[in-house]
N, C-alpha and C positions, 0 to 999 in steps of 0.2 A: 125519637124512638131510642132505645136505650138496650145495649150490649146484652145478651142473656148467660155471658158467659159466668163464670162460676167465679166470686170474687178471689180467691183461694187463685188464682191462676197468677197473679199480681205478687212481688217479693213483699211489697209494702201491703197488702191490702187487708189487713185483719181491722186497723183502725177505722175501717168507711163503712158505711151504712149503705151505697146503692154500687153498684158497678159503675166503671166510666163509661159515658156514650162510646158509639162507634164513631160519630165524629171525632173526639178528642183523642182517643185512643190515634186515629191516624193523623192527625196533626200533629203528635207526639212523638210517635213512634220514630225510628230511626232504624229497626232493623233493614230494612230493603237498600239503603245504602251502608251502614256499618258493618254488613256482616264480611267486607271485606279486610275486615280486624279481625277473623277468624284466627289463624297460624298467632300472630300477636298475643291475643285473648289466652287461648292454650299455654302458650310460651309461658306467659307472663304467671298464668293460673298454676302452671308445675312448678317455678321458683319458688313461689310463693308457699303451695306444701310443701316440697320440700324443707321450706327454713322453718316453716310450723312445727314439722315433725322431728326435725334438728332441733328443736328448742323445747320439745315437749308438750307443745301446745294440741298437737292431734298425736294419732298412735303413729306406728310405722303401718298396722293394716289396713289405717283410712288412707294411709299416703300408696301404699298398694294399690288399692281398689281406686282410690282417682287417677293414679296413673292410667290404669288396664282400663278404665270408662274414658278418658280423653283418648286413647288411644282409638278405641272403639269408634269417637265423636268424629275423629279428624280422616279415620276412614271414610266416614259415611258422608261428611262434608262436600272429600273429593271424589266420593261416587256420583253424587248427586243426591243421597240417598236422602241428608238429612231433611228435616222438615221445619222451616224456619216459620216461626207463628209469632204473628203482629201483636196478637194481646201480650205478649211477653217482651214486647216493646224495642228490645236492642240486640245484640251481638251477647253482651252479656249473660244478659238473663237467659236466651235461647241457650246456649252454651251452657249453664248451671244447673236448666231447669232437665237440660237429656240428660247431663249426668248426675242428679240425684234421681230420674225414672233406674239408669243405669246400675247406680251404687248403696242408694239407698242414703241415711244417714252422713256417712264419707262426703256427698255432695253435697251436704247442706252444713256442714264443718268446714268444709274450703272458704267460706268466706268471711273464716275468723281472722277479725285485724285486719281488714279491710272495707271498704263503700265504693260503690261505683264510681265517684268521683277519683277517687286514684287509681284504680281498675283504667279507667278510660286513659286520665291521664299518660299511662303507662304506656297503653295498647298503642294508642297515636303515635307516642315517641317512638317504639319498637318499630313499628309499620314506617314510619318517617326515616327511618336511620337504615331502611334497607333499602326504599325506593334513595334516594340521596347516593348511596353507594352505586346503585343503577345508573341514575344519572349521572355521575363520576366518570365510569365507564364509557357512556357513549358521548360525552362532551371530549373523553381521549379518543375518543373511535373518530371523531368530526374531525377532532383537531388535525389528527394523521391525514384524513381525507383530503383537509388542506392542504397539508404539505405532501402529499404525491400528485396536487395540480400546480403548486408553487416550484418545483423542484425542474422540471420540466420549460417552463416558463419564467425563470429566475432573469433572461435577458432580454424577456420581449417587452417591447415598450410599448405601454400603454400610456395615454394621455392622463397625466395626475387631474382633479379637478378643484376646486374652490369655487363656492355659488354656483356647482355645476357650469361652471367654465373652463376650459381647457387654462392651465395655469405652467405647470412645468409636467416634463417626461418622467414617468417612475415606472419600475418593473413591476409586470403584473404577479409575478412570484413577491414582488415586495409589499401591492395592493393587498394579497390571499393575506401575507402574513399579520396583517393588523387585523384581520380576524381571527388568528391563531392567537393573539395576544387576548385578545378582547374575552374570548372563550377561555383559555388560563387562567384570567382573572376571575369569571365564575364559578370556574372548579374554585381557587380559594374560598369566596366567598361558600361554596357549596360547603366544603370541606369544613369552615369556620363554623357555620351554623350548624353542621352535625356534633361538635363537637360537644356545643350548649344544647343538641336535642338530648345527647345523649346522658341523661341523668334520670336519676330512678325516684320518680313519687310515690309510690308505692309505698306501703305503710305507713301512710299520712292520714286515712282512714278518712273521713267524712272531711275535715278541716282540719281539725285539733291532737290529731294524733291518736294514740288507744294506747289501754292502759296493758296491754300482751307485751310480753319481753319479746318483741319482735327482733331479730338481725336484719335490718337494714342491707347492711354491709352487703353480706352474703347474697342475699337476692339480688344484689346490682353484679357481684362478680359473677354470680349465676347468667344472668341475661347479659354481661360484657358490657354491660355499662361502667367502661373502665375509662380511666388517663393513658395517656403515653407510655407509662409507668408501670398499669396495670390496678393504678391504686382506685377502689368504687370509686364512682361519682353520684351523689347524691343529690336531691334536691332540700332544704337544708331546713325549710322552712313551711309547715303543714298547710297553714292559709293558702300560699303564696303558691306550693307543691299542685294542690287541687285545681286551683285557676287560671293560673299560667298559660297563654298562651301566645306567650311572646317567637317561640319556635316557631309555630307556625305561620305567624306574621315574618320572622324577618327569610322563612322560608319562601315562602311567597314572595317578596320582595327580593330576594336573588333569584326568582325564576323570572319574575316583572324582567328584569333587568337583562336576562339571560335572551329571553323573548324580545325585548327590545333589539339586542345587536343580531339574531336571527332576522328580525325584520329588517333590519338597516341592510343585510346581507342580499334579504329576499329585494329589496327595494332594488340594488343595483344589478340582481340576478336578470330582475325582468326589466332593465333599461337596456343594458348591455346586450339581451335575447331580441330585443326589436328590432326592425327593417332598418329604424333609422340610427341604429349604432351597429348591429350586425357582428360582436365583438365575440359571441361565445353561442354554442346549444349547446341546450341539454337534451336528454334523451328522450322518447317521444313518451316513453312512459310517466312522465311525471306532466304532459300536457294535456288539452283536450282540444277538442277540434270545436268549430261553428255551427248551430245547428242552420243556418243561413250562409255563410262566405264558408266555402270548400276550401280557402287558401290559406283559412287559420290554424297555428297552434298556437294556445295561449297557456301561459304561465301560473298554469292554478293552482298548486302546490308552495310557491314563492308567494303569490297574491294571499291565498287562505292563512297561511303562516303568519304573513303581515297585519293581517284581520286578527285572529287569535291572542296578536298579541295583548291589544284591546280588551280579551275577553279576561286574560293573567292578569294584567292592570286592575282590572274589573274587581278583580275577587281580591286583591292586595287591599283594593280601597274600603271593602264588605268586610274585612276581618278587622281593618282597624277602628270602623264604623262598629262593629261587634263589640271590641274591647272597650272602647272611651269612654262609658258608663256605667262600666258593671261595678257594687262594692264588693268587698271580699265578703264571700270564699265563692265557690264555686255558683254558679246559676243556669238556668235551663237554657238561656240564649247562647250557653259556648255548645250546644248539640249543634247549632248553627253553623259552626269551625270545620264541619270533617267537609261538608259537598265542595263550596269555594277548596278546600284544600288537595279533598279526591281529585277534582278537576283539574286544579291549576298543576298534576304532579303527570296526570294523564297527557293532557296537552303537550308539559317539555318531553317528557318521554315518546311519543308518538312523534313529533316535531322533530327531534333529536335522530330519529333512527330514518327518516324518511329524508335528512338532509345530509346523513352520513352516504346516504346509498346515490342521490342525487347530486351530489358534488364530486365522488370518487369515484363512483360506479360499481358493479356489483361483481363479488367472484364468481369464476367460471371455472367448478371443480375438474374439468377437463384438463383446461390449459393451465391452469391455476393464476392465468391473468385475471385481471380487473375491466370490466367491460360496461360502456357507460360513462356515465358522470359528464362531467364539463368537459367541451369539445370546445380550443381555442380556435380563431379564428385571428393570428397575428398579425396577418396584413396591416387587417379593418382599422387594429387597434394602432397600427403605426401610421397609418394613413391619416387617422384622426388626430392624434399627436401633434401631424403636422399643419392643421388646421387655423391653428392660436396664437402663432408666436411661443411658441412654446420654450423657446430656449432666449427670451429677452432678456430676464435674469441673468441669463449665462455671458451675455453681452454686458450686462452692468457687472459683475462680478471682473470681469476682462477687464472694463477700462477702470476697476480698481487696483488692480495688480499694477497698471501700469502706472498708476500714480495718483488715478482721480478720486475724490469725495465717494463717498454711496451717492450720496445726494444728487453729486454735479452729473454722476456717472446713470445715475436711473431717470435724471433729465434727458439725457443725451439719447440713452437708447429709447424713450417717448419720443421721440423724434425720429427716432428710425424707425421706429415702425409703424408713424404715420405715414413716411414713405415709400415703406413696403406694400402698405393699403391701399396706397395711392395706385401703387404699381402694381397688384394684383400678385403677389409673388412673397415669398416666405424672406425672414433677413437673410438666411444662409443663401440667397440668391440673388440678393443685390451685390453688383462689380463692388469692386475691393475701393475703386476712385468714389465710389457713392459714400461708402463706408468712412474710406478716410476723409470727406467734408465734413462728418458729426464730429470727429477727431482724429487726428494726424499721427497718434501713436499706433491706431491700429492697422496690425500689418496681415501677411497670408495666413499665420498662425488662427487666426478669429475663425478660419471655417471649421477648424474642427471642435472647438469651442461651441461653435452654431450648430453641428449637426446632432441632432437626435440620440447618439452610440454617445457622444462625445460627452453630452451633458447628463446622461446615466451613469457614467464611469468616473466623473468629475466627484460624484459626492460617495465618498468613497469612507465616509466615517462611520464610527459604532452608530447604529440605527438609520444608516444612511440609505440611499434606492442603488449602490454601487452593484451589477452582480457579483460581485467576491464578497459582501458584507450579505447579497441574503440567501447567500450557499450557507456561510458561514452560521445564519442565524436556523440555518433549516437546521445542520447539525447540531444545533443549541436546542430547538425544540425536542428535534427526534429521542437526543441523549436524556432529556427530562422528561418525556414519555413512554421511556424504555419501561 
């Protein structure tokens, strides 16, 4: 059964002879997710007259009257008022088609020197370069979160780990801060790829360019698709302008990535949250209970995060599956680009704000404390510490000083601390005469060497677990996220 609608509804439709099914028609269509290219769409549509009308291409009264009908549009948008209609397929065309009901003529002149393929182009980039600034913000909002749990906690020792082994003692203000690093590095990467979002295809026209004395220029300075400098940035190349969807791919790919160390975070949120490490809660609000064992809180929030991250991977791998086929110029399967892209920007944004609250905790306009977040638990974590041999290294590092090999010296304490095993008891507790049969140079000096405070404060270098080095580095974050 076939559409009855009026082919005249269609921008293209004068050349066809039947209407599109209703099937096709929604197979097609994109409006019910792109219209959240609305704000973009407009933006983009006002630069755009305006350089028209600066160059002489439309009057100043069509540039009038589209102004005063977009204005009109983006009321009714955010009333709710507008009416988004599927035959007219996208963001676009809904958008064009209220304002030439609106303006008449004026709306059907706006689309001189342009095709929907750099229209869209555009839109994405616009829309991408503000959510990216969003996420800028709350990857600084996390980062700080870290450092008012790390700051606090800068000298409690927590057991470092390797193959999830208790391997040497480090501070859990030291632990926080390699995710302050890790999250840093994202913001770069975020920051890098908006830089290359940030370029104007617009008046690239279908592929090949058009033959209107367009300014370019102008319309990028308009929209701030600038440099450092301030000088436009453009997209250089009309083919390449339309098709392009390398942005959103390597966007995706720093969220992949962003998502990953999220998970790696949530991974140890809820190891450290269990009975049998007992090192940290968090707040009951980010748990849920058992509909069976009354004695649970479990870690949903940490666990779903970890999950999702899966689903960002997912769409990294869907976009570049998209790209690896297509020849120039533009084609119907990049409509394919915005859902994986909506999604994977929803997700870190959503992810982002609910680990900034869950890790810090939330303010309390009263007191204007912070109430919530991560609740240590330092004992646990110093108890567990001492579970491993924790500080054997610290023993071979000893009996280097005193003169022996690495080698000779990481034999010797292998042997200590089959003894200690033996004996059911940590090295810092085997007599000083047990000590001196592994070798005869060590003396009373080795307990504090041995003890837990002793071998935190030992590594005392730039990027070290000392706490004077990660007071030091919290001032180093803080000052770069002023």
């Amino acid at each position: 059964m076939t559409n009855q609608l009026d082919t005249k509804s269609q921008a293209w439709s004068a050349l066809f002879s039947e209407p599109m099914s209703e099937l096709v028609q929604r197979y097609t269509a994109s409006v019910f997710f792109d219209q959240r290219l609305w704000q973009a769409d407009i933006e983009g549509s006002l630069a755009h007259a305006a350089m028209l009308a600066a160059q002489g291409i439309i009057s100043q009264a069509d540039l009038a009257d589209i102004r005063h009908g977009m204005a009109q549009i983006r009321q009714e948008i955010e009333s709710g008022a507008f009416e988004w209609r599927l035959d007219l397929e996208d963001v676009h065309l809904n958008i064009e088609a209220r304002l030439t009901r609106l303006v008449g003529d004026a709306g059907k002149r706006l689309h001189t020197g342009r095709s929907r393929n750099d229209q869209v182009a555009t839109d994405v980039r616009l829309w991408l370069r503000g959510e990216i600034d969003t996420l800028l913000a709350l990857l600084a909002d996390l980062q700080r979160a870290l450092l008012d749990v790390a700051e606090p906690n800068a000298a409690v020792i927590l057991p470092g780990f390797t193959h999830l082994q208790v391997a040497q003692p480090v501070s859990f203000g030291h632990h926080l801060l390699a995710y302050v690093e890790m999250f840093s590095r994202d913001a770069e990467r975020l920051a890098d790829v908006r830089r290359r979002t940030n370029r104007l295809p617009l008046g690239s026209a279908a592929l090949a360019g058009t033959s209107y004395p367009l300014d370019r220029e102008q319309v990028a300075l308009t929209l701030g698709m600038v440099d450092d400098q301030g000088r436009p940035q453009l997209c250089r190349n009309s083919l390449d302008a339309v098709s392009d969807r390398d942005f959103a791919i390597e966007f995706t790919a720093a969220a992949s990535l962003c998502m990953v160390h999220i998970s790696r975070l949530s991974e140890e949120l809820i190891l450290w949250m269990s009975q049998n490490f007992g090192f940290i809660r968090i707040a009951d609000r980010f748990t849920t209970g058992s509909s069976i064992m009354p004695q649970k809180k479990n870690p949903d929030v940490p666990e779903l995060a970890r999950g999702k991250t899966g689903r960002v991977v997912g769409h990294l791998m869907g976009l570049i599956t998209l790209m690896k086929g297509q020849p120039l110029a533009y084609n119907k399967d990049n409509q394919e680009d915005k859902e994986p892209l909506f999604d994977t920007v929803d997700t870190l944004k959503d992810t982002l704000r609910i680990f900034c609250e869950m890790v810090g905790g939330q303010l309390n306009p009263a007191t204007g404390a912070k109430e919530g977040g991560i609740t240590v638990n330092a004992q646990a974590m110093e108890d567990a510490a001492k579970k491993g041999y924790a500080t054997a290294t610290d023993l071979a590092d000893y009996l280097v000083k005193k003169g022996l090999p690495f080698r000779d010296a990481h034999e010797t304490v292998a042997h200590a601390v089959k003894a200690a095993t033996s004996h059911n008891c940590d090295l810092s507790e085997l007599p000083l005469a047990v000590l001196q049969g592994f070798h005869p140079a060590i003396d009373n000096d080795v307990y504090h060497c041995l003890s837990l405070r002793g071998s935190l404060e030992a590594r005392n270098t730039l990027g070290g677990t000392a706490p004077a080095q990660v007071k030091a580095q919290i001032v180093r974050h803080r000052a770069r996220l002023a």
